[in-house]
C-alpha positions in Angstrom: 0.0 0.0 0.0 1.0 3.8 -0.5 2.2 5.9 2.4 -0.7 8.4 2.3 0.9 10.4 5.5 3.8 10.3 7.7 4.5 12.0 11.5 8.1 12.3 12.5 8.4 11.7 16.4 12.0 12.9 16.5 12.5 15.3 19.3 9.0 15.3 20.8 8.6 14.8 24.8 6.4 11.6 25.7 3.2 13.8 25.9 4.1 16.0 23.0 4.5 12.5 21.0 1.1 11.3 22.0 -0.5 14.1 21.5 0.6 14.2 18.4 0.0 10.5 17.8 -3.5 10.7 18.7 -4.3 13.9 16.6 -2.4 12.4 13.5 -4.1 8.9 13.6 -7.5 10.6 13.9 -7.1 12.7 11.2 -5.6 10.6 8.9 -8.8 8.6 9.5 -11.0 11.0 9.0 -9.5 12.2 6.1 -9.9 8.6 4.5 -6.0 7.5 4.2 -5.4 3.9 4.8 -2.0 3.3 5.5 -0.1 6.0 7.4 3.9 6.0 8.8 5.0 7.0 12.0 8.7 7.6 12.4 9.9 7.0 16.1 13.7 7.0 15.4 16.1 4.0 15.9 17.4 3.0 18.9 15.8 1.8 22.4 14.1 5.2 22.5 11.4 6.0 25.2 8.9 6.9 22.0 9.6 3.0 20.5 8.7 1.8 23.8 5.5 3.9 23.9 4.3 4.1 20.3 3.1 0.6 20.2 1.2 0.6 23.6 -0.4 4.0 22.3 -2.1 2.8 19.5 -3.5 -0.5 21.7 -5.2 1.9 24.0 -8.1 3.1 23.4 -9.5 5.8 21.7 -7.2 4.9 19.3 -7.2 1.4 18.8 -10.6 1.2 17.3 -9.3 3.4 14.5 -6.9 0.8 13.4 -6.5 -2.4 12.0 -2.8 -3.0 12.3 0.6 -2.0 12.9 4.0 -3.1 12.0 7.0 -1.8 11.8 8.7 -0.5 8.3 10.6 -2.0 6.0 14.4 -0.6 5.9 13.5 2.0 3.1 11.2 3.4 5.1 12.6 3.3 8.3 13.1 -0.5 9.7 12.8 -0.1 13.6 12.7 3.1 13.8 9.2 3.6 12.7 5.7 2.3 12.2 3.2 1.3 9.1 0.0 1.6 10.7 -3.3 0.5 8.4 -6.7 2.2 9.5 -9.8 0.9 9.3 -12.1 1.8 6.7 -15.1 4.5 8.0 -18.2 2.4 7.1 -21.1 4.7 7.0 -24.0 2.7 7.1 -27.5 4.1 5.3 
């Protein structure tokens, strides 16, 4: 699938990053992309400990189908595919 948006972490605090997180997931969403990156940096950063247990919590989680981290040309490790669910209006 296509990138359709991508959030670079680098440099954010841990609320600044989930704030962020949150906001950029939900817009993306609502703005109909699918497939989304987030870039967390390499390393055994606070932010790749975090990210993943971000977007298992809720309000999030529901907005998402699945996660996984890059291949190497777009980051390996050190950042995130995430695929959102399809908004399935019903009527």
């Amino acid at each position: 699938m296509e990138i359709e948006g991508r959030l670079d972490l680098h440099g954010m605090s841990r609320e600044a990053a989930h704030r962020a997180t949150l906001g950029f997931v939900s817009g993306a969403r609502l703005s109909g992309k699918r497939c989304i990156l987030i870039v967390t940096g390499k390393g055994k950063g606070i932010l790749q400990t975090e990210l993943p247990r971000w977007l298992n919590m809720p309000p999030i989680r529901e907005q998402i189908l699945s996660f996984t981290h890059a291949r190497p040309q777009d980051g390996g490790s050190g950042a995130v595919y995430v695929l959102l669910k399809r908004d399935r209006k019903i009527g």
